[in-house]
DRENZA-367196 format. One line per 3 residues: their letters; for each residue x, z, y of N, C-alpha, C, O. Coordinates in Angstrom, 3 decimals. Layout:
<balos>
A> X Z Y X Z Y X Z Y X Z Y ~ ...
</balos>
This chain:
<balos>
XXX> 0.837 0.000 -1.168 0.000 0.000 0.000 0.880 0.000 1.229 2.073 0.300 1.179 ~ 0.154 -0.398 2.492 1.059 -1.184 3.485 0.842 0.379 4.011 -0.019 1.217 3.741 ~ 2.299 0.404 5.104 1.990 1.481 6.112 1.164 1.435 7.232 0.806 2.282 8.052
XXX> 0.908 0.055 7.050 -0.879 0.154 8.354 -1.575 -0.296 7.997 -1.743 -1.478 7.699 ~ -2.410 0.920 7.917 -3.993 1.001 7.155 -4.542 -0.272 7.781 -4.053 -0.972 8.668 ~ -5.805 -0.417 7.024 -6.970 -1.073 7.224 -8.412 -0.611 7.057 -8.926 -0.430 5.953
XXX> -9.152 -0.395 8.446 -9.896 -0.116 8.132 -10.976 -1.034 8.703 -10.708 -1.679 9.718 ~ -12.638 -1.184 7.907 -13.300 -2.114 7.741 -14.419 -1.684 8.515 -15.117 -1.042 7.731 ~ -15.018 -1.699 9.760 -16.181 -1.448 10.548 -17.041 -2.592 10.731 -16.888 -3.638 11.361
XXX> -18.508 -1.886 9.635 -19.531 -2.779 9.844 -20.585 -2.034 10.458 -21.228 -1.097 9.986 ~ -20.697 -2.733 11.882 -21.918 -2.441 12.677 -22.362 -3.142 13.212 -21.667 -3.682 14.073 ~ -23.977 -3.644 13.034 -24.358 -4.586 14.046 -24.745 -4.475 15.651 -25.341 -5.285 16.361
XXX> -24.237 -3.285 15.937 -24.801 -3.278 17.741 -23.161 -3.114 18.061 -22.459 -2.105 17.990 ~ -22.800 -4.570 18.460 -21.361 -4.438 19.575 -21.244 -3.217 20.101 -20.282 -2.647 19.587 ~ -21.793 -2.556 20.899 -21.084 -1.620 21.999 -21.123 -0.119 20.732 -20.546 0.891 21.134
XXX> -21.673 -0.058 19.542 -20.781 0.827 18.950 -20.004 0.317 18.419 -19.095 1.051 18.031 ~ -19.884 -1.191 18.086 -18.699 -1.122 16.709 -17.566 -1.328 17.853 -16.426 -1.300 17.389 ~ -17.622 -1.462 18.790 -16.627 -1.768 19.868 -15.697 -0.109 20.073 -14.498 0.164 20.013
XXX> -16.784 0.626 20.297 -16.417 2.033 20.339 -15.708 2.631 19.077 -14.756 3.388 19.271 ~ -16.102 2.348 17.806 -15.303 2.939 17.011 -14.224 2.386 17.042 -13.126 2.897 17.262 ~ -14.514 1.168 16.794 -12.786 -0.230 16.543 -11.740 0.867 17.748 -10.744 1.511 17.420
XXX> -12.253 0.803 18.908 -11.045 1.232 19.618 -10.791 2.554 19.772 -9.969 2.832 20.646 ~ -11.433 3.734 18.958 -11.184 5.284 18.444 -10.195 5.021 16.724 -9.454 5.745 16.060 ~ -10.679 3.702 16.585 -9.679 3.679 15.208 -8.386 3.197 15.399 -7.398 3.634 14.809
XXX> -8.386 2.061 16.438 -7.433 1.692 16.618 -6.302 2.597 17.237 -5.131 2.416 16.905 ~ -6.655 3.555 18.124 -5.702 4.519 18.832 -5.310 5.319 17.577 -4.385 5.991 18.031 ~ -5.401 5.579 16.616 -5.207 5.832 15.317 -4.079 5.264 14.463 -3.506 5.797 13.512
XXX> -3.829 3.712 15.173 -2.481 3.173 14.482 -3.065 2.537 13.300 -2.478 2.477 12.220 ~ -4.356 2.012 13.547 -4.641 1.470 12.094 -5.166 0.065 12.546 -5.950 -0.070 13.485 ~ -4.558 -1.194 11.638 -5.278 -2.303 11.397 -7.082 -2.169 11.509 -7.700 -1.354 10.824
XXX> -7.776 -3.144 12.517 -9.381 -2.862 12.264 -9.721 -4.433 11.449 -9.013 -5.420 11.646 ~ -10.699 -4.436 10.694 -11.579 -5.754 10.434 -13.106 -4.989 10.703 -13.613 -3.909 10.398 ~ -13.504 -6.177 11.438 -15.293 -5.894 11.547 -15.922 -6.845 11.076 -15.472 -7.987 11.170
XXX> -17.005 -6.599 10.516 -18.376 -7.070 10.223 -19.960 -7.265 11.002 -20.195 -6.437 11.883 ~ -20.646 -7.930 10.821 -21.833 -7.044 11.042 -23.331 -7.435 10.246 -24.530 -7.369 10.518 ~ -22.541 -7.847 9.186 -23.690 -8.149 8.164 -23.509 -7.400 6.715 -22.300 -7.308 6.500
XXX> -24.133 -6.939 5.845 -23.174 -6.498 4.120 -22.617 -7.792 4.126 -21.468 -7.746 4.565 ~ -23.016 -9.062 3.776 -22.087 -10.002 3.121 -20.871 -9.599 3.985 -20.087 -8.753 3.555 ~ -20.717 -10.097 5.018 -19.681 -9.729 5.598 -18.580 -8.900 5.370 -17.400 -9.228 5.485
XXX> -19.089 -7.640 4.991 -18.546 -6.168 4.812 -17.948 -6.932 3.166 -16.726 -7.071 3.111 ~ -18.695 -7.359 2.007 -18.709 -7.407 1.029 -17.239 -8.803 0.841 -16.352 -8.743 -0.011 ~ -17.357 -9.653 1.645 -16.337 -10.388 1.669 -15.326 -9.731 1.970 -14.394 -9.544 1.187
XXX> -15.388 -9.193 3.421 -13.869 -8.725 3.806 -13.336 -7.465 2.861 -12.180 -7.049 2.781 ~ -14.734 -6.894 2.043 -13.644 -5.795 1.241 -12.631 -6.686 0.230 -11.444 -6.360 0.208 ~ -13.053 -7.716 -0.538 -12.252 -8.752 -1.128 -11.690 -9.154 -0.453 -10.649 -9.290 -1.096
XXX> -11.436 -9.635 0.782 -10.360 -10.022 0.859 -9.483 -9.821 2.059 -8.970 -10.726 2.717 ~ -9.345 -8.258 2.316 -8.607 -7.466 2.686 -8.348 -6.727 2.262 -9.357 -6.113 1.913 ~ -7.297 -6.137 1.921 -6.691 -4.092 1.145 -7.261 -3.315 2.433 -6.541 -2.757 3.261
XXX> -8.512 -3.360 2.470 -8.945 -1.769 3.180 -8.993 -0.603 3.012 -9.694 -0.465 2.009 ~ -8.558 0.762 3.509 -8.687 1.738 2.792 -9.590 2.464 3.333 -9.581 3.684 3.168 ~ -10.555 1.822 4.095 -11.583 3.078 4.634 -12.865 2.112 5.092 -12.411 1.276 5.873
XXX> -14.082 1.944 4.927 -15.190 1.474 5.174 -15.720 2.620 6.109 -15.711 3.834 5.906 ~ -16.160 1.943 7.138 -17.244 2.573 7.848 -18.135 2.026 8.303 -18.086 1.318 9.308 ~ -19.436 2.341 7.411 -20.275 1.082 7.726 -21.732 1.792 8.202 -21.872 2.986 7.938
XXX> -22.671 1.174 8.804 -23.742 1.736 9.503 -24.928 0.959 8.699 -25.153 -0.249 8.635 ~ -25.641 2.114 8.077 -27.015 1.819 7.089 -27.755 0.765 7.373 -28.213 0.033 6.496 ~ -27.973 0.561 8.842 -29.171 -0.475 9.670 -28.546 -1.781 9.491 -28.972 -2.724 10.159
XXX> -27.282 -2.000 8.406 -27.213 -3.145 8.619 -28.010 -4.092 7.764 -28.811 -3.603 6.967 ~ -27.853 -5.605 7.863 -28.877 -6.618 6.402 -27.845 -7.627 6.394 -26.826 -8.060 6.931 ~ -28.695 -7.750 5.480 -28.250 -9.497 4.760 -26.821 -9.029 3.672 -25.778 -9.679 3.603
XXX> -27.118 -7.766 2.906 -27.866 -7.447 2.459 -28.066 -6.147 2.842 -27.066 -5.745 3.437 ~ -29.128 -5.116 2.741 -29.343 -3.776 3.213 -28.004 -2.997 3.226 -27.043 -3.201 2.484 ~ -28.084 -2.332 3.927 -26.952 -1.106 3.818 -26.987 -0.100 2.718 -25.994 0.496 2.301
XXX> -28.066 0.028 2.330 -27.986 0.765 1.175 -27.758 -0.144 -0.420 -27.365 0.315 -1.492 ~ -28.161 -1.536 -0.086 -27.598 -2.309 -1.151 -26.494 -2.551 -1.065 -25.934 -3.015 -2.059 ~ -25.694 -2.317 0.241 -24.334 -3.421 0.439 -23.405 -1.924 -0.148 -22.387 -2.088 -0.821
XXX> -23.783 -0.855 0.120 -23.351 0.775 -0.426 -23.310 0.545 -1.890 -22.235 0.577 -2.487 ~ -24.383 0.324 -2.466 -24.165 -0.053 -4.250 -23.058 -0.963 -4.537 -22.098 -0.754 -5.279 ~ -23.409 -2.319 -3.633 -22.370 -3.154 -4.548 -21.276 -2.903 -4.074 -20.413 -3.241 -4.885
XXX> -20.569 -2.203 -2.577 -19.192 -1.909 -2.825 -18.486 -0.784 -3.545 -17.279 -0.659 -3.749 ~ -19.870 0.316 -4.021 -19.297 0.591 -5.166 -19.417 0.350 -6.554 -19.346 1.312 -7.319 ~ -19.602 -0.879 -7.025 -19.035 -1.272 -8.141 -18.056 -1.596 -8.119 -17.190 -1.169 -8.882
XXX> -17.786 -2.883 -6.800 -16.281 -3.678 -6.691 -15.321 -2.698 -6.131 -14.131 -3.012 -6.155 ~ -15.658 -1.592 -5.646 -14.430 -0.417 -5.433 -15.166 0.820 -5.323 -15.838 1.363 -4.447 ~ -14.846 1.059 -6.399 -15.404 2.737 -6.591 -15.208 3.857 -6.336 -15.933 4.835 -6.521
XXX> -13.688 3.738 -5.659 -13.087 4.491 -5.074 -12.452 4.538 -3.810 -11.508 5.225 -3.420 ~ -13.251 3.547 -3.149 -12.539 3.367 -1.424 -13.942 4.086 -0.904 -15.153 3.970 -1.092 ~ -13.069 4.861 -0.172 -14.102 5.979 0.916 -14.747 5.551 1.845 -14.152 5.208 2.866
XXX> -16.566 5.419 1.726 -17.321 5.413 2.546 -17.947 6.347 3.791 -18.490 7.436 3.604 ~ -17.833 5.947 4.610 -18.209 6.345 6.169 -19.837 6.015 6.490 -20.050 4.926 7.023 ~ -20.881 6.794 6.231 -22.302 5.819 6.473 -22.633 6.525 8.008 -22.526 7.744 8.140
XXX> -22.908 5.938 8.772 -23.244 6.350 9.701 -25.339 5.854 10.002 -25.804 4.720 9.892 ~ -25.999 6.929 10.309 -27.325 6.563 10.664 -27.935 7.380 11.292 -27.609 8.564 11.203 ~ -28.654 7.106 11.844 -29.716 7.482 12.965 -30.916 8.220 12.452 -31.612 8.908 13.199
XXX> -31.253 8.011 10.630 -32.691 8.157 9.986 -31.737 10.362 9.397 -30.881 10.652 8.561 ~ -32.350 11.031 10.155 -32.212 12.153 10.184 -32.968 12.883 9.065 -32.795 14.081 8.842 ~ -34.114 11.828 8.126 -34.829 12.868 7.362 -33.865 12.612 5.960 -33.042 11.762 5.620
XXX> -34.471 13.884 5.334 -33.423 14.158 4.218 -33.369 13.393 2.618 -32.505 13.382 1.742 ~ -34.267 12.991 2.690 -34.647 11.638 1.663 -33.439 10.308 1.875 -32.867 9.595 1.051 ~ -33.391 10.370 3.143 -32.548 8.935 3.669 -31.227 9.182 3.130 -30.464 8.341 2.656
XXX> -30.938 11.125 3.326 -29.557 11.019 2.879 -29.839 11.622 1.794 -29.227 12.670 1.995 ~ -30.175 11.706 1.080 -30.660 12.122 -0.428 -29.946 10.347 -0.877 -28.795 10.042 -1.188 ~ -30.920 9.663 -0.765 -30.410 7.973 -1.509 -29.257 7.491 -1.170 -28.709 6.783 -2.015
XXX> -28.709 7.668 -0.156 -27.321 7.200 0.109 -26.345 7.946 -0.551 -25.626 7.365 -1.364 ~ -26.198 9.153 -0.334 -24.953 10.308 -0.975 -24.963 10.423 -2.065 -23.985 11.004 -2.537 ~ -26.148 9.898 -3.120 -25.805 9.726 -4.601 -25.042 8.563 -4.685 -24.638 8.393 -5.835
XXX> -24.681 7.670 -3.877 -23.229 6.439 -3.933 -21.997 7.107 -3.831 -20.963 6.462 -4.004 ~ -21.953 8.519 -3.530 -20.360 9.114 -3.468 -19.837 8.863 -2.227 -18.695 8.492 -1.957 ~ -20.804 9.105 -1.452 -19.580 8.712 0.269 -19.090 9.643 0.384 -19.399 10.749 -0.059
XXX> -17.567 9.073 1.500 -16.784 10.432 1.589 -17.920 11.482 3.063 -17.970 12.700 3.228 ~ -18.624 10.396 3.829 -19.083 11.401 4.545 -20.150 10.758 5.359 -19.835 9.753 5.995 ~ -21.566 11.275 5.434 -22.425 10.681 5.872 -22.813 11.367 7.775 -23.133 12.533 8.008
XXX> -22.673 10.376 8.741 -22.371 10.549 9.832 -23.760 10.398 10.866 -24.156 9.249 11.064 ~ -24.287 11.212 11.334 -25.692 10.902 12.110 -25.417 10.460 13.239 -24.623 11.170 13.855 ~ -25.826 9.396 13.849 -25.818 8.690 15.241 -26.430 9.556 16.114 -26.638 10.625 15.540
XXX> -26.782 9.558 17.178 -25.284 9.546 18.635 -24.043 10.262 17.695 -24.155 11.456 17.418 ~ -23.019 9.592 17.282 -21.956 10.637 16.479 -21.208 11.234 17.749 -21.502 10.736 18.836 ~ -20.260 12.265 17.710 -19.049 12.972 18.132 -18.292 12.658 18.040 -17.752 13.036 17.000
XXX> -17.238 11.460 19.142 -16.388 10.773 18.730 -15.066 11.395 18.100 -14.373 10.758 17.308 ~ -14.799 12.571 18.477 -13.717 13.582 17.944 -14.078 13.947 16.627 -13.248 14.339 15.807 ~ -15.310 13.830 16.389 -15.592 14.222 14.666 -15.306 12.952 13.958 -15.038 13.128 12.770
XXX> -15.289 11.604 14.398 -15.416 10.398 14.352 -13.943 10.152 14.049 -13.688 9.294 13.204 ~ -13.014 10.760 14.598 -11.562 10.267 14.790 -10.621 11.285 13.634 -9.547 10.995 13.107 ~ -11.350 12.407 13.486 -10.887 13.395 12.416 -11.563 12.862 10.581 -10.881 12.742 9.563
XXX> -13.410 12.599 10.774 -12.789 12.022 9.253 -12.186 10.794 9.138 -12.132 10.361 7.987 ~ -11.683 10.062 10.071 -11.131 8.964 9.912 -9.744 9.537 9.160 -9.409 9.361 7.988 ~ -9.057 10.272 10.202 -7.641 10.990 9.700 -7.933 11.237 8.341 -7.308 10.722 7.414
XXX> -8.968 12.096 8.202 -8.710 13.075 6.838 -8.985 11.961 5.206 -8.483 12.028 4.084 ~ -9.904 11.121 5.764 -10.254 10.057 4.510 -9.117 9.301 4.155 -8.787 9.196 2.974 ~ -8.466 8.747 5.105 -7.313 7.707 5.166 -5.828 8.650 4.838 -4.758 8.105 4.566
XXX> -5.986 9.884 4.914 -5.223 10.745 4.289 -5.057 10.694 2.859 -4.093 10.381 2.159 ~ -6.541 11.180 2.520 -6.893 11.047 1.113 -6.345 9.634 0.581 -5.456 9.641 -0.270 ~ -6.871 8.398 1.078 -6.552 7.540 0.202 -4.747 7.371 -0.030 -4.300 7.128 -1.151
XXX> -3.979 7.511 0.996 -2.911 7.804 0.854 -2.213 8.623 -0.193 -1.403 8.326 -1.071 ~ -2.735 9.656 0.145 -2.232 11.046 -1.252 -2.847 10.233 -2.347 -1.915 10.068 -3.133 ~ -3.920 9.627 -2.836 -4.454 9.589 -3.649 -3.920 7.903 -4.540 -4.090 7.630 -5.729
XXX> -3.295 7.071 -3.509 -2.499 5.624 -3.824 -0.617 6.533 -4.483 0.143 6.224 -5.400 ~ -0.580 7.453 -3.630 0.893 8.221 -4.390 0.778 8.369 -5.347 1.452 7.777 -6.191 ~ -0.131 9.227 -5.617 -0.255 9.840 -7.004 -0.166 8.744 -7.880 0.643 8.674 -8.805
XXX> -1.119 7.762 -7.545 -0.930 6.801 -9.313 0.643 6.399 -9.254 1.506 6.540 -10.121 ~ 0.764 5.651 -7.465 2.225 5.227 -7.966 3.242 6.220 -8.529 4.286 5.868 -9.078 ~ 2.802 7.671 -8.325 3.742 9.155 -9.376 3.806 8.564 -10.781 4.741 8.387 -11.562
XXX> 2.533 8.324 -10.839 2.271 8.772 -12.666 2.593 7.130 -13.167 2.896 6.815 -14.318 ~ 2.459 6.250 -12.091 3.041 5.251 -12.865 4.533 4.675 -13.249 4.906 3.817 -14.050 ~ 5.261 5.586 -12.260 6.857 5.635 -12.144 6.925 6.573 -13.288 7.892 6.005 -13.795
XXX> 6.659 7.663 -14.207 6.217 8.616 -14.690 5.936 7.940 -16.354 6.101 8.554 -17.409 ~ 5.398 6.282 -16.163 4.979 6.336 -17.468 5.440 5.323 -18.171 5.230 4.995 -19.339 ~ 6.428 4.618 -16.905 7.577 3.688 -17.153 8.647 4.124 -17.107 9.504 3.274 -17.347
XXX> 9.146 5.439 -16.831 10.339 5.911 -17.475 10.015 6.599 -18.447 10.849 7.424 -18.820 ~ 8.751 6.510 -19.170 9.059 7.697 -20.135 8.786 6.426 -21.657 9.023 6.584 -22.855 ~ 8.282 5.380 -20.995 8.310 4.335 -21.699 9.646 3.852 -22.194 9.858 3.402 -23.320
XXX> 10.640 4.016 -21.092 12.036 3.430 -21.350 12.592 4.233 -22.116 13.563 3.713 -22.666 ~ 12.302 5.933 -22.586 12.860 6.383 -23.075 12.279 6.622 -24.509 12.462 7.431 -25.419 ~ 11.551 5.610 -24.290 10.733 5.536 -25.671 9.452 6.965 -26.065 9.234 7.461 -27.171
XXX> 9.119 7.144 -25.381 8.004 8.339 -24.931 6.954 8.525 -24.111 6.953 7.918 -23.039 ~ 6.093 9.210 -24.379 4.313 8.954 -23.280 4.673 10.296 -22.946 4.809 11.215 -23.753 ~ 4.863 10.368 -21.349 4.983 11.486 -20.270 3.311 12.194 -20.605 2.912 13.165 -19.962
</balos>
């Protein structure tokens, strides 16, 4: 993994995705935006993103469908849902997809800029580790042994 992140903001109202892009960007991180799921669903293929932050209200396809299918095709890149629908059903159906953190609109841009840190942390610690255990299972291979 590269030392500058990528992270993937799908929102369809410009003047927020404008606002996050440039709270992420002061962050030191590569941005790609969207503002459709296909969109989101392409650029996760074909970019190494390590952080989605995507906003429920989006279509083509729903946000809560475009939430399913990026976790099949990555099951383990950390979702950001951000929405406005405050009743608890809304986040009842979304948070059974495993997001790292579901975000209510008007957000707190300082809360906004911290799970950014802390997710993109995670994926970091969490890209080491395999490359640990995979340095780990090719020398123990060479020595003719399973670490």
């Amino acid at each position: 993994m590269s030392d500058q992140r990528k992270v993937l903001i799908v929102v369809p109202e410009s003047t927020i995705r404008q606002q996050i892009l440039s709270r992420v960007a002061a962050q030191a991180c590569q941005t790609v935006t969207a503002e459709t799921g296909s969109d989101a669903l392409l650029a996760v293929v074909e970019h190494d993103v390590a952080l989605v932050i995507l906003d429920l209200s989006i279509a083509e396809p729903s946000g809560s469908k475009t939430i399913e299918i990026l976790r099949k095709i990555r099951p383990r890149l950390p979702l950001v849902v951000l929405s406005d629908d405050r009743s608890l059903e809304a986040g009842r159906q979304v948070l059974q997809h495993g997001l790292f953190y579901y975000l209510l609109t008007p957000f707190d841009a300082d809360e906004l800029d911290q799970i950014v840190r802390i997710a993109l942390t995670f994926t970091r610690q969490r890209a080491a580790g395999v490359e640990e255990r995979s340095r780990e299972w090719r020398s123990a291979g060479e020595r003719g042994g399973v670490a």
